[in-house]
N, C-alpha and C positions, 0 to 999 in steps of 0.2 A: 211726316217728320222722319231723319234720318240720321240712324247713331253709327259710326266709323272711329276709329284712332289714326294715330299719326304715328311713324315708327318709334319715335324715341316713347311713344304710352300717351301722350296726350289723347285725352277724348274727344271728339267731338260730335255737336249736336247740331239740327240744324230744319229751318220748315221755309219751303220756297214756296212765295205767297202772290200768285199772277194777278196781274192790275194794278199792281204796287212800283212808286219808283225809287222808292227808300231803303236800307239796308239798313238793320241795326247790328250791333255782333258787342260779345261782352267775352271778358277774359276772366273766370271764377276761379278765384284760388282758399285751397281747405286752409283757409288763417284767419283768426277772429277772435275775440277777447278772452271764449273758451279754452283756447290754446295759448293761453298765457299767462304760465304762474309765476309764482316772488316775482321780484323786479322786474317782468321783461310785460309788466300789463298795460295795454298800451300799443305794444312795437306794431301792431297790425297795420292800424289806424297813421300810425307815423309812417311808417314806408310806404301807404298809398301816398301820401303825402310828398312823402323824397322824391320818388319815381314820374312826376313831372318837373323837377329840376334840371335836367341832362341827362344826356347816354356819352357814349363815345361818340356819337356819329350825330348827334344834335344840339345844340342848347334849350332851355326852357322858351325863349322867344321862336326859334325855329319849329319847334314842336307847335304852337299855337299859331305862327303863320303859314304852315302847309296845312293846318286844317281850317285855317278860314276860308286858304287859297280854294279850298272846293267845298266852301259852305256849310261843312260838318261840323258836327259837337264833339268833343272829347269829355266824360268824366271819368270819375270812381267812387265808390262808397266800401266800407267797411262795415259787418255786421257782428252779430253777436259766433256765427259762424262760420262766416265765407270775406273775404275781400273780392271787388269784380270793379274791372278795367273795362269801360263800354263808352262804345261811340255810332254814332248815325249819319250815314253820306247819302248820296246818290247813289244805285247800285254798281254804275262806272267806275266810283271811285273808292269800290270796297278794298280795292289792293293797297292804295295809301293808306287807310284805316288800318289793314292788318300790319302794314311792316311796322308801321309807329306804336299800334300796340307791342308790337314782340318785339320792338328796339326799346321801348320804357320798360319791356320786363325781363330783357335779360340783359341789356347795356346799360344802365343806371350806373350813373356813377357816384353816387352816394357820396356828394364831397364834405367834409371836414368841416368847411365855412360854411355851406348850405345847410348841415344840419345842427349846427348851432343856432343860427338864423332860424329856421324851422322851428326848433325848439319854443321862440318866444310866440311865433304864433297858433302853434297849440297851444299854449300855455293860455294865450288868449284867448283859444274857441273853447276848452275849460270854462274858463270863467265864463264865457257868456253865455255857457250851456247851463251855468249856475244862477246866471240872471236871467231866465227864462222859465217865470215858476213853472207852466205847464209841461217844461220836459223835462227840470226838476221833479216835481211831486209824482211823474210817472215813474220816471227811473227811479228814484228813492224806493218808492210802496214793489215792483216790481222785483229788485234789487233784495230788499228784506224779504222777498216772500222764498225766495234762490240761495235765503244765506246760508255759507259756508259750502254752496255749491259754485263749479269753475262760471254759472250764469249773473252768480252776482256781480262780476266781474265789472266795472265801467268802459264802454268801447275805446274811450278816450285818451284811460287812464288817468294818471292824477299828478302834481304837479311835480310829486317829487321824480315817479316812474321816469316820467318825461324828461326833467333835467338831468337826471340820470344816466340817459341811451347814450352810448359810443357807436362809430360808425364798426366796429369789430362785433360790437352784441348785436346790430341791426343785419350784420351780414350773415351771423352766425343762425340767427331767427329767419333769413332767406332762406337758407340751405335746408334748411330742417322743415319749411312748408312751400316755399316755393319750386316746386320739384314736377317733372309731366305727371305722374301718377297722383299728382294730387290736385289738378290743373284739368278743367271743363274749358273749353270753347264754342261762343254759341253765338248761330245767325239767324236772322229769322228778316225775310224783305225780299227785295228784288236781285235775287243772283241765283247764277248756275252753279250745282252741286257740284261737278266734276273742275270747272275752274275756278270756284272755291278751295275747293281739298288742295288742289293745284299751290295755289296762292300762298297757303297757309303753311304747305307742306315746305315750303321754302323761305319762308319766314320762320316758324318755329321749329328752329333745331336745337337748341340747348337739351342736355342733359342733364342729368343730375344724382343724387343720393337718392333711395329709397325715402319719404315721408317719414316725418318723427310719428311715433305711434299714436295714436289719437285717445285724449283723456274722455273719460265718458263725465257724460255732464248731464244736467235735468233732472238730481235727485232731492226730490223736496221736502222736507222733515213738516210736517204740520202741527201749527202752531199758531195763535194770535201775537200780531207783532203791530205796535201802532207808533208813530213816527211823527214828531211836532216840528215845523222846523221856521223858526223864526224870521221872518222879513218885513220890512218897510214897504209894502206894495199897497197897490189899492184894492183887489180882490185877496179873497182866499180859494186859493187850487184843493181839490180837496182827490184822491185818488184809493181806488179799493180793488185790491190783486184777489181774487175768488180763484176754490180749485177749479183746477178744468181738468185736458184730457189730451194725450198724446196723438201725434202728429198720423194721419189719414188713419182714421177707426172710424167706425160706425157713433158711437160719441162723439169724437170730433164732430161732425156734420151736420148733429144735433143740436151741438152748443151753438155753430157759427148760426142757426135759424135762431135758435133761442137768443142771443146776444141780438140779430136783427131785429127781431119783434120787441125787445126788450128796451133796447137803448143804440141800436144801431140805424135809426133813418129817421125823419121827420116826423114820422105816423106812431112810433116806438113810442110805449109807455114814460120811459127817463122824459124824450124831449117835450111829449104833448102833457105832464103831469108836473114838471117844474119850471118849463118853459111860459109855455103857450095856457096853459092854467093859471099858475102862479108868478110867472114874470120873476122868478128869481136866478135865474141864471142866462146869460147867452149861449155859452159854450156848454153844452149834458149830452154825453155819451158812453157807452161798450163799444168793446171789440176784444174779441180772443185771440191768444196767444198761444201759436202750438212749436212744439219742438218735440226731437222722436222719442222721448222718454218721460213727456210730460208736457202739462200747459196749463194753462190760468185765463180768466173772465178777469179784464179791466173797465172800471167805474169810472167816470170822471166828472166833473163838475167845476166852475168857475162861479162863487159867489160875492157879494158883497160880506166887509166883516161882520156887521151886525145880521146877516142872515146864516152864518156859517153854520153855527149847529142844527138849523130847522134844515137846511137843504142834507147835511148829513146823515139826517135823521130820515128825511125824504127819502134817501138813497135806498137805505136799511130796511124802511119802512114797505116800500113798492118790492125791494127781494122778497119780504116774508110774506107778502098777499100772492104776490106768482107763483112762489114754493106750496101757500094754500088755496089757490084756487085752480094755479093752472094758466096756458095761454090760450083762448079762444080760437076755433080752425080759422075764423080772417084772417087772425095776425100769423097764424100758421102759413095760410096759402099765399097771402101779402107777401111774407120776407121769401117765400123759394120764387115768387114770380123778379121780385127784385133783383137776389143774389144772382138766379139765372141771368138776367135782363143785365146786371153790372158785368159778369162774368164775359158774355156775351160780345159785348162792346169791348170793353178790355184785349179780344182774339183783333180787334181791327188796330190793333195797335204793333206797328215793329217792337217798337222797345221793350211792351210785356209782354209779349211773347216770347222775344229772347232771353230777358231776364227770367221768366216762368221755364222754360226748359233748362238754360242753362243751371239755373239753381237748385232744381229735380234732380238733374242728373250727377251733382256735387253732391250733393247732401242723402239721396236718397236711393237714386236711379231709376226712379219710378218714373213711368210716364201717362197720364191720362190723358187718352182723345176727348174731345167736347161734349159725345153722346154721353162716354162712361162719366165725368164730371156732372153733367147733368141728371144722368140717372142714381149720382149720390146722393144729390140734394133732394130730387123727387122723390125717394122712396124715403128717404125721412118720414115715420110716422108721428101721431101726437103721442102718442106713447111712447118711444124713443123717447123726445121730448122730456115727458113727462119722468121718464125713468132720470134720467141724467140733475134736473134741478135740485132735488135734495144736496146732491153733492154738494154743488155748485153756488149752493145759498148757503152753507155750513160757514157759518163767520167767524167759528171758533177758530177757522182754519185759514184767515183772512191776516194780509196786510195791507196796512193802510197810512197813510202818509200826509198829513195838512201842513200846504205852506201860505204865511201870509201873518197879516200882525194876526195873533190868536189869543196874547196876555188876558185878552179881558176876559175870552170865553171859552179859554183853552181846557178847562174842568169839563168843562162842559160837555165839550167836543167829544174828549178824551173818555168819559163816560157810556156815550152813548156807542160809542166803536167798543167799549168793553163790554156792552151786557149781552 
């Protein structure tokens, strides 16, 4: 791998991968819902959105028929901390990819009519993010656990935020994060490093202001907070935010085993004890969430109504037996051969690998080679482990969140998340 800048501060990053004949490359910018307070929560997410509309020098049709012309993908996603502009060609054709990335990010034209237009269909992926209980009930429980920190924040935003934006507060929220110094570029496939930088260096010349100062965010007040939220469906989603532990620590590494053996693969206690046992859910899983000044264990489950409080209780139940017994070295030595083995797989991929540095080097600037990765999770002891659970099973310090019809058993429910 190899870290260089561009004159105007741009970073780049970048891993030339022989035997490959794909190129992937992502553009990560420091903007994301945390950097978004009163009215402007939201704007992130909406100018990934503007920015395949037009430039100066394209339209939205032109933009999607020079990447078909050479078989490429074009996206973006928005996160809770970063937006990133990414796409994957042929290595031939990595110089089209670059200029059209750096012509949607510094030629946009952000028009008047488009973002009205725009407006209704966020307005729309809103909604249907609300009729979606599983990514409801996660973001809700997740959400409440971050409240009144910049993480509770919705990537989305909300409808008012949204109907709200002018093309002057969207430009204004440009200036302020879309700047080189805040601004990662990453390749990772089939291309030469020196006609790379080359490419790039001639596509990306905008300047810019200094970066608006960055709010700290990830500070979590502990508390039990539980969350009912009523719908028409035919499961109940049922979700549980647990403390966890900030982003690359010796904790961390612990959790993500313990989260594996627990409720993260097939063999996991959640799947083969509500699943495969009991036949009461399809969908029962963990995974943790880290971020650099904090992190959280998520629960999840999809049941019928009439089984809602037994699987809830299920949840609750299997925390307080591993808090008292512990996990067994199988399921210990099981989840590091797995995560290794996913991890692993994951490096033969352009796209995570590009997206894996470039978002290291946004957020953190850390970079781990394969050995050192590997030798975190190895030397994971059961002790470690073992140390880390108490926290982590403390329900006092839990949010939790149930969607779905709950009228009948919503006492119920509500109970058993209180004691």
């Amino acid at each position: 791998m190899f870290q260089e800048r561009l004159p105007n501060g741009i970073r780049v990053v970048g891993e030339c991968m022989p035997g490959f004949r794909s190129v992937s490359m992502g553009v990560f910018i420091g903007a994301g819902s945390v950097y978004e307070p009163g009215s402007s929560v939201g704007a992130a997410h909406f100018i990934e959105h503007m920015l395949f509309k037009g430039t100066l020098n394209r339209s939205a049709s032109d933009i999607a028929s020079e990447m078909d012309a050479v078989g490429g993908n074009l996206n973006a996603f928005t996160s809770k901390e970063c937006t990133c502009f990414y796409g994957r060609v042929l290595g031939k054709d990595l110089g089209t990819l670059a200029e059209i990335l750096a012509d949607i990010l510094e030629n946009s034209l952000l028009d008047p009519d488009d973002i009205e237009r725009e407006k209704g269909v966020v307005t729309e992926e809103i909604l249907m993010n609300e009729d979606s209980p599983e990514d409801l009930v996660i973001d809700t429980a997740s959400s409440a656990y971050y409240e009144g920190d910049p993480l509770e924040r919705p990537i989305l935003g909300t409808v008012k935020s949204v109907r709200a934006f002018t093309r002057e507060g969207l430009r204004e929220y440009m200036s302020s994060h879309y700047c080189p110094e805040n601004t990662v570029i990453a390749a990772a496939g089939s291309f030469d490093r020196g006609e790379f930088m080359d490419v790039i260096g001639k596509c990306f010349t905008a300047k810019g202001d200094p970066a608006a100062e960055k709010a700290e965010f990830g500070i979590h007040t502990p508390q039990r907070r539980i969350k009912v939220i009523e719908k028409d469906i035919e499961q109940v989603h049922i979700a549980l935010c647990l403390p966890g532990f900030k982003k690359d620590t010796p904790e961390s590494y612990a959790m993500l085993l313990f989260s594996n053996a627990f409720g993260g693969s097939m063999s996991s206690r959640l799947f083969q004890k509500i699943r495969e046992e009991n036949g009461l859910a399809y969908s029962v899983y963990s995974y943790p969430t880290v971020y650099p000044a904090s992190g959280f264990l998520t629960l999840y489950a999809g049941t019928g109504t009439d089984n809602a409080a037994k699987v809830t209780g299920m949840l609750l139940d299997e925390l307080k037996t591993v808090a008292k017994e512990g996990l067994c070295e199988d399921e210990l030595s099981r989840a590091k051969d797995q995560l290794i083995s996913s991890f692993l797989m994951s490096r033969e991929s352009t796209s995570a690998r590009s997206g894996a540095i470039g978002r290291a080097e946004l957020i953190s600037g850390r970079h781990y080679t394969e050995d050192e990765v590997i030798e975190k999770i190895t030397r994971v002891t059961m002790d470690d482990v073992m140390s880390i659970i108490p926290r982590v099973a403390n329900t006092s310090d839990m949010s939790a969140c149930v969607v779905g019809r709950c009228r009948k058993n919503r006492r119920e429910i509500e109970s058993i998340l209180s004691e």
